[in-house]
C-alpha positions as CSV (number, residue, x, y, z in Angstrom):
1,X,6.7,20.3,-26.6
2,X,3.9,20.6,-23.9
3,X,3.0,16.6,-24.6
4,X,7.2,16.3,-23.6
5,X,6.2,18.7,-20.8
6,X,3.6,16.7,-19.4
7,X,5.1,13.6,-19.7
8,X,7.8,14.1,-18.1
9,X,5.5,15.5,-15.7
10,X,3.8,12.5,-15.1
11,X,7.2,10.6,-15.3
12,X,7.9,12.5,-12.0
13,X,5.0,10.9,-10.1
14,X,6.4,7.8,-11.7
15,X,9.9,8.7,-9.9
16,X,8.4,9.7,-6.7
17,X,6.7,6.2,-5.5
18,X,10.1,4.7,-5.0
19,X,11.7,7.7,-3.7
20,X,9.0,7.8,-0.8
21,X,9.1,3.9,-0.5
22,X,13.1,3.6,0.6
23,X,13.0,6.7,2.3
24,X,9.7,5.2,4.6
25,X,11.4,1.9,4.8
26,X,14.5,3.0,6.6
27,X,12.5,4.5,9.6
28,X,9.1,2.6,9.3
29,X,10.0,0.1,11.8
30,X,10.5,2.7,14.6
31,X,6.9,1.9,16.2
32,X,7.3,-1.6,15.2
33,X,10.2,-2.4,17.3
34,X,8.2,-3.4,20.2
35,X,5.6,-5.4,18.3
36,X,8.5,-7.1,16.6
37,X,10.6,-7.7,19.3
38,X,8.0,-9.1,21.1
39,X,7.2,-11.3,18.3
40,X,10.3,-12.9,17.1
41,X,12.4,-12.3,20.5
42,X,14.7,-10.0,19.2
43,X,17.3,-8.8,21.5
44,X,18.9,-5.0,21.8
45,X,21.2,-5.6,19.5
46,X,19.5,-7.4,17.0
47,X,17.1,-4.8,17.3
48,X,19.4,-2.0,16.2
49,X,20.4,-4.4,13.0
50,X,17.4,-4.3,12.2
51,X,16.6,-0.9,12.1
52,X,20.2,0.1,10.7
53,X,21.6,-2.5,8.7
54,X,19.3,-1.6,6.1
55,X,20.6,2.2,5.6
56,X,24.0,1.0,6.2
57,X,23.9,-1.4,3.4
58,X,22.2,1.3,0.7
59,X,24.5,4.1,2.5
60,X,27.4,1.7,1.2
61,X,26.1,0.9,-2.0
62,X,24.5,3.7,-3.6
63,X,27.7,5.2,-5.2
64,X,28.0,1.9,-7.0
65,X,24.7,1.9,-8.2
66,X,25.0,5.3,-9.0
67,X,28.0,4.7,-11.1
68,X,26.2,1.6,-12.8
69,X,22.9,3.5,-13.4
70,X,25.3,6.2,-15.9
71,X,27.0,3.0,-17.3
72,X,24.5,0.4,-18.7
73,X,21.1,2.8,-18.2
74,X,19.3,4.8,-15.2
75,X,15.7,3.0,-16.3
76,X,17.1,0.1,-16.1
77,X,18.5,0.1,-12.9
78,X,16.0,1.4,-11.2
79,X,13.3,-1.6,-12.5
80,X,15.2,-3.9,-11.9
81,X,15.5,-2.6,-8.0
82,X,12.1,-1.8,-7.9
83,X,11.1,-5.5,-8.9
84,X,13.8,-6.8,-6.4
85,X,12.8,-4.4,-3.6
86,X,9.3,-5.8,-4.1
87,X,10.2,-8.9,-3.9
88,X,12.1,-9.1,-0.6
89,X,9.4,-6.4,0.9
90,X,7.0,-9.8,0.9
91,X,9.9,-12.0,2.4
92,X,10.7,-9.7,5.0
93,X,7.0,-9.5,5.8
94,X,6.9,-13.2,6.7
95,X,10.5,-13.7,8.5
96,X,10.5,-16.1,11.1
97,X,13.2,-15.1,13.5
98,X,15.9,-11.8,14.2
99,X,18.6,-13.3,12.0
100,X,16.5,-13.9,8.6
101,X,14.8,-10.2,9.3
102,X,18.3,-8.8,9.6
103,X,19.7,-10.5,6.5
104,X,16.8,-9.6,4.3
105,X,16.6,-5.8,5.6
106,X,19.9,-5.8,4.6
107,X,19.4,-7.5,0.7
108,X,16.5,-4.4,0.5
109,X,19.2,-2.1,1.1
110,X,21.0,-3.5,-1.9
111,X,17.5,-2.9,-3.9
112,X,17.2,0.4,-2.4
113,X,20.6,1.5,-3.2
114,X,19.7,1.0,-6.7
115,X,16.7,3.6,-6.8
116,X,17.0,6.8,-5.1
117,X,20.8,7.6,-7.4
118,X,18.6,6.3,-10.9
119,X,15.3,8.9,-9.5
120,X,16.9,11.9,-9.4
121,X,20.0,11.8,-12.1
122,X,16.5,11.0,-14.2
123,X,15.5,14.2,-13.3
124,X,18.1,15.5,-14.6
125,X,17.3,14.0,-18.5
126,X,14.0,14.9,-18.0
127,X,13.4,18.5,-17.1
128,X,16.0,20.4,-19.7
129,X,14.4,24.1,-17.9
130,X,16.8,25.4,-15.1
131,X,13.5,26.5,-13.2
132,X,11.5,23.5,-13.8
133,X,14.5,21.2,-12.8
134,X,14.2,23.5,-9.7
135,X,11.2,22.6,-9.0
136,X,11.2,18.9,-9.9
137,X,13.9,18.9,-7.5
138,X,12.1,20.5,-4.6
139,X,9.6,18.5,-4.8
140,X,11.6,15.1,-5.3
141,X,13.2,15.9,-2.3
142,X,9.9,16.8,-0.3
143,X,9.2,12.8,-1.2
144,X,12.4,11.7,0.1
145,X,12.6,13.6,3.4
146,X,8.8,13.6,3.9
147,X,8.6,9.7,3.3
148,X,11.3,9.3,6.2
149,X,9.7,11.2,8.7
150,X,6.3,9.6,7.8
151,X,7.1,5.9,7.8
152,X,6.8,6.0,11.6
153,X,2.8,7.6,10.9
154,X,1.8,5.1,8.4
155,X,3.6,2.1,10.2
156,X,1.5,3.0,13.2
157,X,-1.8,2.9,11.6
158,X,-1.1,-0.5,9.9
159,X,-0.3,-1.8,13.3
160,X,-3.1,-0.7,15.0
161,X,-5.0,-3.3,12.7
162,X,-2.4,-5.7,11.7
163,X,0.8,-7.7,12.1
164,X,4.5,-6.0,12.4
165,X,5.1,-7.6,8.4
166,X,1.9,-5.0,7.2
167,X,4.8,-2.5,7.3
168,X,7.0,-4.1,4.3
169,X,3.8,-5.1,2.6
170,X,3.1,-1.1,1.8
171,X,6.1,-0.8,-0.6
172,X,4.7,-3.5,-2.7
173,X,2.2,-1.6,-4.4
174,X,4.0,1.4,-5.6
175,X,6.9,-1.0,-7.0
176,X,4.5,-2.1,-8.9
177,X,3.2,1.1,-10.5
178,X,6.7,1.7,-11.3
179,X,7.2,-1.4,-12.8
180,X,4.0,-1.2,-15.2
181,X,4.6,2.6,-15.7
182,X,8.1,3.1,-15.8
183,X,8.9,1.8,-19.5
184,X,6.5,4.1,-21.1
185,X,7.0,7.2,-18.9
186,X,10.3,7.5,-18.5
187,X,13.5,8.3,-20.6
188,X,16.6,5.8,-20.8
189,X,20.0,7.4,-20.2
190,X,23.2,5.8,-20.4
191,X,26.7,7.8,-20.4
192,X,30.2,6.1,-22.1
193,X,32.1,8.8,-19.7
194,X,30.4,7.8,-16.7
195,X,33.0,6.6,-13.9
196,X,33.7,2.5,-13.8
197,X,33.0,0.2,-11.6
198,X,35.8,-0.7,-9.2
199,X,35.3,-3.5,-7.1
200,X,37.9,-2.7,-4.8
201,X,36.8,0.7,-4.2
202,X,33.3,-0.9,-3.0
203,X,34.8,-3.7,-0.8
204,X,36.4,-0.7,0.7
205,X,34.2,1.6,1.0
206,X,31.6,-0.7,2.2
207,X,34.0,-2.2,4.6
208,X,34.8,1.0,6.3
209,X,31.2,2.1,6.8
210,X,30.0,-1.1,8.9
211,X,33.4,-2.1,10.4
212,X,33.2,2.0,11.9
213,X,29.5,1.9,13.2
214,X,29.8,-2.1,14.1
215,X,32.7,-0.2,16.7
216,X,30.7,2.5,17.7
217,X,27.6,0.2,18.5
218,X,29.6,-2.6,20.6
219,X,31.6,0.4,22.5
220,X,28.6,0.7,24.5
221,X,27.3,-2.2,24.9
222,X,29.7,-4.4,25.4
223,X,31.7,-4.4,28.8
224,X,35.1,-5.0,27.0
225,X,35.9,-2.4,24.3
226,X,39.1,-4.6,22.6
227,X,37.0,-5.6,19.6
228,X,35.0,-2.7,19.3
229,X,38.1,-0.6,19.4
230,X,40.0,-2.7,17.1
231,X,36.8,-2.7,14.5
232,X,37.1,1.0,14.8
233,X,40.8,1.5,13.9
234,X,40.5,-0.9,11.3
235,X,37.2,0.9,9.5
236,X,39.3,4.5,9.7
237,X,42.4,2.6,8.1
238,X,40.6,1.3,5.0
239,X,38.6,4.6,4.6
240,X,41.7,6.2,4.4
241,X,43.0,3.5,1.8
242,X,39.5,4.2,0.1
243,X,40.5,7.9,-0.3
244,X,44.0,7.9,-1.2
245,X,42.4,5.0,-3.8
246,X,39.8,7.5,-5.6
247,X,42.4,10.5,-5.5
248,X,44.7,7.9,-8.0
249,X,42.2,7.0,-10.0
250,X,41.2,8.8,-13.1
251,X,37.6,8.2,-13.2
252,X,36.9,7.4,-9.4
253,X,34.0,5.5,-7.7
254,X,33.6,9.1,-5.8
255,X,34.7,11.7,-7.1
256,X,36.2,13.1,-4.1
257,X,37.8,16.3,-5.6
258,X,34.0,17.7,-5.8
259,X,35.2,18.1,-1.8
260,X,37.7,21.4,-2.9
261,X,34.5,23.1,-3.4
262,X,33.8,24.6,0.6
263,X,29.7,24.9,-0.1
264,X,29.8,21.7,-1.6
265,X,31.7,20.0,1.3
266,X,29.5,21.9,4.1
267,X,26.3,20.6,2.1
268,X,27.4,17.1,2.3
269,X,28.6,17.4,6.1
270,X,25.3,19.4,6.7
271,X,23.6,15.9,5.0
272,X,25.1,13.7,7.1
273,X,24.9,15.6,10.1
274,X,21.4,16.7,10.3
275,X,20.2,13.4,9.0
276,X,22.1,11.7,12.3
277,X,20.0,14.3,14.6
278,X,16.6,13.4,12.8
279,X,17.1,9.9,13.0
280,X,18.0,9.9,16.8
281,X,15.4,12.5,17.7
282,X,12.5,10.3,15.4
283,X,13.5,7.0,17.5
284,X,13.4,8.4,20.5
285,X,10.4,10.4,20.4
286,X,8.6,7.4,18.6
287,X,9.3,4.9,21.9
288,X,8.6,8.1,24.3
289,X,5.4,8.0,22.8
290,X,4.3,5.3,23.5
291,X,5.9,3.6,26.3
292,X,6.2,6.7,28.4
293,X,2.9,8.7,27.4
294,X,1.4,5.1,26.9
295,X,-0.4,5.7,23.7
296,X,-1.3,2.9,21.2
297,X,0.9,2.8,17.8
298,X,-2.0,4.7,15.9
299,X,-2.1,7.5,18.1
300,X,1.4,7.6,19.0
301,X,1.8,7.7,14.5
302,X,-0.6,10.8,14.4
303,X,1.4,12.3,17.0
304,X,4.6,12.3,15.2
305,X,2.9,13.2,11.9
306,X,4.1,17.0,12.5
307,X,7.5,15.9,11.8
308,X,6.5,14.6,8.5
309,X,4.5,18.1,7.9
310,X,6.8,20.1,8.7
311,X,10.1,18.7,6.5
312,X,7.0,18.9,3.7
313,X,6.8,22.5,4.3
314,X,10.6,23.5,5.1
315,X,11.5,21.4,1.7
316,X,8.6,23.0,-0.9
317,X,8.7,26.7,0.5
318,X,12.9,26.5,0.0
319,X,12.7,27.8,-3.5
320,X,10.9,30.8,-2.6
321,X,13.5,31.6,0.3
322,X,15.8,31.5,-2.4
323,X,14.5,34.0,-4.6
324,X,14.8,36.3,-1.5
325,X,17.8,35.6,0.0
326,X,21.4,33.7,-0.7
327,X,20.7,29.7,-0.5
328,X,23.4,29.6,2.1
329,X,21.8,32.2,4.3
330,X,18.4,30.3,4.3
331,X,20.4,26.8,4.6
332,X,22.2,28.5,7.7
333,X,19.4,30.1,9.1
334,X,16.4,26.8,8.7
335,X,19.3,24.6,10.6
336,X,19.4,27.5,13.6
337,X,15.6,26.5,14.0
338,X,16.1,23.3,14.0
339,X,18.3,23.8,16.9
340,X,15.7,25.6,19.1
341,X,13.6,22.6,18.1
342,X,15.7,20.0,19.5
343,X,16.1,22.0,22.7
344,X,12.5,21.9,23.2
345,X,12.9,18.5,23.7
346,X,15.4,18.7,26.1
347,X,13.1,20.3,27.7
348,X,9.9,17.5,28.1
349,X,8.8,16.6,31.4
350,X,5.3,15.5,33.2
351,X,2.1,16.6,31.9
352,X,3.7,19.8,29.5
353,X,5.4,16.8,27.6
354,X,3.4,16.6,24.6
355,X,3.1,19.8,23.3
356,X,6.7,20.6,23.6
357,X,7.0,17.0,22.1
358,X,5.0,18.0,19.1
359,X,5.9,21.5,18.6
360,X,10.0,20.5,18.9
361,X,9.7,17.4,16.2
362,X,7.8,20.5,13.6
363,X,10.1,23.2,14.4
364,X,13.3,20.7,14.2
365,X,11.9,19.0,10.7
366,X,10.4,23.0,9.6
367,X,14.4,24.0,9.7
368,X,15.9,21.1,7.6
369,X,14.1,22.3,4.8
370,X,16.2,24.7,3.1
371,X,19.3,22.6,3.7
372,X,17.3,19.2,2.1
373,X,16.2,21.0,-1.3
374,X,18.6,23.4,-2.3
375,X,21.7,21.2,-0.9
376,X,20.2,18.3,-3.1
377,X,20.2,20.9,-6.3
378,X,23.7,22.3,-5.6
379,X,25.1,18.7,-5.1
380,X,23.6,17.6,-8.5
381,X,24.0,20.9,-10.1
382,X,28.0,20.6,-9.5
383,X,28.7,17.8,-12.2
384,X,28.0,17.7,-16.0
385,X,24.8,15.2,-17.1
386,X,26.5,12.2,-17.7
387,X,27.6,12.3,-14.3
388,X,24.6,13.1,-12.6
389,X,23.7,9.2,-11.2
390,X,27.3,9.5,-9.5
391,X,26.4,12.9,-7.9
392,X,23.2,11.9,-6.8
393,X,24.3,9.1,-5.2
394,X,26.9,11.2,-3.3
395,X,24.3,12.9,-1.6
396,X,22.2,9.9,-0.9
397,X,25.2,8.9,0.5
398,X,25.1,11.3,3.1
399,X,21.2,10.9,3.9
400,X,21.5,7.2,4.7
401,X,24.7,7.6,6.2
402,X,23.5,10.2,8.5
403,X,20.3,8.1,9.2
404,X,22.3,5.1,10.6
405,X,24.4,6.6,12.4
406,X,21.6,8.5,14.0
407,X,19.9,5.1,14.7
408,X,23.6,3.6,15.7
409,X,25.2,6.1,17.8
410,X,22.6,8.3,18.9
411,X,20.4,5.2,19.8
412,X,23.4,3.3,21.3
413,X,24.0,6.8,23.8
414,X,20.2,6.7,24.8
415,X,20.8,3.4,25.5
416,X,23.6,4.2,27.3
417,X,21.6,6.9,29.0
418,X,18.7,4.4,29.6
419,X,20.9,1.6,31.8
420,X,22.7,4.3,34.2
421,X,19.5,5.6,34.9
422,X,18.0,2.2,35.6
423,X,21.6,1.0,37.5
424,X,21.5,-1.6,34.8
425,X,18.8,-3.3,35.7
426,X,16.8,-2.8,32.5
427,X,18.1,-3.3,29.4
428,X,15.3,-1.2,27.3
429,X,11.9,0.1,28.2
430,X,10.6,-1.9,25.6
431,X,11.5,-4.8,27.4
432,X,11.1,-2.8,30.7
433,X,7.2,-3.0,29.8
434,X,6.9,-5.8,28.6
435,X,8.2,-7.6,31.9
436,X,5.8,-5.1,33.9
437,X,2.9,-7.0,32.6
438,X,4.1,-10.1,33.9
439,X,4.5,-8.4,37.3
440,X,2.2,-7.6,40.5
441,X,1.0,-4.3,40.7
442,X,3.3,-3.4,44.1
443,X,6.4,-4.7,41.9
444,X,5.3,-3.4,37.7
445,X,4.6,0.5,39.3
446,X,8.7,1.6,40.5
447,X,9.6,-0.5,38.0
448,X,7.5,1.4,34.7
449,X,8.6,4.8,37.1
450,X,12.2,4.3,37.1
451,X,12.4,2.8,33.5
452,X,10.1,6.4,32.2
453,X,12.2,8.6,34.1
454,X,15.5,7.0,32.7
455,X,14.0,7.0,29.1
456,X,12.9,10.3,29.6
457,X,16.6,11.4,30.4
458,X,18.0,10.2,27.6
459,X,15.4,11.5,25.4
460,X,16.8,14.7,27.1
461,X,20.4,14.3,26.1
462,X,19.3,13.2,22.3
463,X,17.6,16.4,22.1
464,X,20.8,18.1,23.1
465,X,23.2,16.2,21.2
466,X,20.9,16.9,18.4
467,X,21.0,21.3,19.0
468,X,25.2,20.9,19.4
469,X,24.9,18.9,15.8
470,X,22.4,22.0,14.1
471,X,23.9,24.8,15.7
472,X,27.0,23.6,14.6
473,X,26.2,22.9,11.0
474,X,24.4,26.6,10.7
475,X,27.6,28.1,11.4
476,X,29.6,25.7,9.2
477,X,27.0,26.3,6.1
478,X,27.7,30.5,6.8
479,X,31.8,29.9,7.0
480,X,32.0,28.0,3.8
481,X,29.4,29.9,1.8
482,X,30.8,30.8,-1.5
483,X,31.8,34.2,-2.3
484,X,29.1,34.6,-4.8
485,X,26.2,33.0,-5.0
486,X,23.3,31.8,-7.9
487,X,20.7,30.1,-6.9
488,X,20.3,26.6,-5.8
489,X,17.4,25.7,-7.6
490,X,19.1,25.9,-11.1
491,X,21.7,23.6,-11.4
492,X,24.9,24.6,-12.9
493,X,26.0,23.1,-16.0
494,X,29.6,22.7,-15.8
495,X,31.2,21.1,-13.3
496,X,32.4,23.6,-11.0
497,X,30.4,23.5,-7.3
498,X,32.0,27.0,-6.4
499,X,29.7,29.3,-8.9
500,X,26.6,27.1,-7.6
């Protein structure tokens, strides 16, 4: 029994690497931007594919794989992404131009899609304890949401030394560990009843997700909103096919009735929501960093290294606020911090800016905490084993979701932000900069002023979109709290979310 134990023990360090790989991926490239643009000549645009095509693609994905992972094995799916994700980490590492980074970014999201569902339902086989499951669980998560907010930290340091491709190269490494590893240490599971594959349902739901955030890009950026518009209508309508599709079915691609269950439908939204606020905040705070303050990518990485601390702490002390109060209370009440947080970077201006800058980013990652672990056990904890990879994935869902559209519509309204303040003159301060170098003195200074104090305006607005979206989702997590509550940490074995 302990040899079980500790295997499965050690299998969790096992499940960890990947876990912390495709959550650094999708936000590792924040302080490479500028190096990368620079390099390749990447416009705006292309920019913003870059950094959100590849959560868009594993967002739209990772209820298939899911699904698959139940159906034909959860091991093997994950190797076989893990070998793939290593794979095109190396190509993307040596791209040549926007279009094959782009493309490639997105064929990682396919690989990443594959291991996040396949690491935690594998929890699930492994730890057969409530409490250790608990735990297991916390600390899965800590990987996830820590590896997110500390992409942007390790990215830095690599480019301090290196080339913009050093930042793929570091997922290499721990693909292979699981690789070697992963057949000895951890259990196969495979599940008859899991839900099929339906390759309509994952045209569809794949087609809504980019056709809705392709529209919500291109409103504000292009001058004529006809085909942004129309990409937007078009997205809704097939998500709405999608639905009334998975309601029919019998065995769905998403199980969309888990949605009846109100703490179960406030823990997704919370998900989504909160991840769209850490997302904008990180990208904007990354570029302030450095193009504003003026530090170099290594110092402007230990600088944002408080928001990786402090989802570390929020996510591993979540248990114990559990034991102490309802799981709802401490969700509610870790997303009102998070709020103050964000408003302290409303608040950053002249030569106070980087302590409120460092302080907000801990106190806004400190809050998500609560909602991060014990939302991840309640969302897995709602559905029997067999259809664990299928839960999981629907709460990846709403982590990569929430990322992209942070990058997408949170970056496209700093943007928006940006040009009014610069009379649309300047299309990023990135290339605002870059064009300063190339400038006399008398001409680079009111440009880099006006350029800063347009960045640092819609740095100001993210951090108030981002306390509406927390405040918000605190009050939503209180209103649809169930009317008794167990605790989060230990997952419930039937399939009924409302005793969770």
């Amino acid at each position: 029994m302990e040899m079980r134990t500790n295997r499965a023990w050690l299998g969790l360090i096992v499940l960890v690497l990947p876990t912390l790989i495709v959550a650094m991926d999708m936000t590792a490239l924040l302080l490479a931007l500028p190096k990368l643009s620079a390099d390749l000549g990447a416009s705006s645009v292309e920019q913003l594919w870059i950094s959100d095509g590849y959560g868009l693609v594993v967002a739209g994905l990772v209820i298939t794989a899911g699904t698959l992972g139940d159906r034909i094995g959860r091991r093997r799916v994950l190797l076989a992404g893990g070998a793939a994700f290593a794979v095109l980490s190396v190509v993307a590492a040596f791209a040549v131009d926007p279009l094959m980074l782009i493309i490639v970014r997105a064929l990682l999201g396919v690989a990443g899609a594959t291991l996040t569902p396949s690491t935690l339902a594998l929890i699930t086989n492994m730890f057969r304890d409530e409490r250790e499951r608990g735990k297991a669980i916390s600390i899965w998560a800590t990987c996830q949401f820590t590896g997110g907010a500390l992409g942007p930290v390790l990215a830095g340091l690599l480019l301090q030394h290196f080339w913009w491709g050093s930042v793929f190269l570091i997922a290499v490494p721990p693909m292979v560990i699981l690789l070697a590893a992963g057949p000895f240490l951890l259990p196969e599971f495979r599940s008859d009843r899991a839900g099929r594959l339906d390759p309509a349902s994952v045209a569809l739901s794949m087609a809504a997700v980019l056709l809705m955030v392709y529209g919500f890009k291109q409103l504000a950026i292009e001058g004529r909103p006809v085909v942004p518009s129309v990409a937007l209508v078009v997205g809704a309508l097939l998500g709405a096919v999608f639905v009334r599709r998975q309601l029919r079915m019998e065995t769905p691609l998403l199980d969309l009735r888990l949605f009846r269950s109100r703490p179960f439908t406030a823990v997704i939204v919370g998900l989504i929501f909160a991840g769209m606020a850490m997302a904008g905040t990180g990208l904007l705070v990354t570029q302030y960093l450095q193009n504003v303050l003026g530090h170099s990518p290594a110092a402007a990485a230990m600088l944002f290294a408080p928001m990786g601390l402090g989802v570390a702490a929020g996510t591993m002390t979540a248990p114990a606020l559990a034991r102490r109060m309802k799981p709802a209370t401490a969700i509610s009440g870790g997303l009102a911090v998070s709020a103050l947080g964000s408003l302290l970077l409303a608040a950053v201006h002249g030569q106070g800016a980087l302590p409120l800058i460092m302080v907000g980013i801990t106190v806004l990652a400190l809050g998500t905490g609560p909602l991060f672990a014990l939302g991840t056990g309640l969302v897995v904890g709602s559905v029997p084993p067999e259809r664990a990879g299928s839960a999981a994935s629907m709460s990846e869902t709403g982590n990569y979701l929430g990322g992209s559209l942070g990058f997408a519509v949170l970056g496209v309204l700093a943007a928006v932000v940006y040009r009014d303040g610069t009379d649309g003159t300047s299309d990023s301060l990135a290339g605002a900069v870059a064009a300063a170098h190339h400038l006399p003195a008398s001409q680079a200074a009111p440009l880099l002023h006006t350029a800063r104090a347009a960045f640092t305006t819609s740095l100001h607005v993210t951090g108030f979109v981002a306390a509406a979206l927390f405040a918000g989702l605190a009050a939503l997590t209180l209103i649809m709290r169930p009317a008794s509550s167990q605790s989060a940490t230990e997952p419930a074995p039937a399939p009924e979310p409302e005793t969770v």
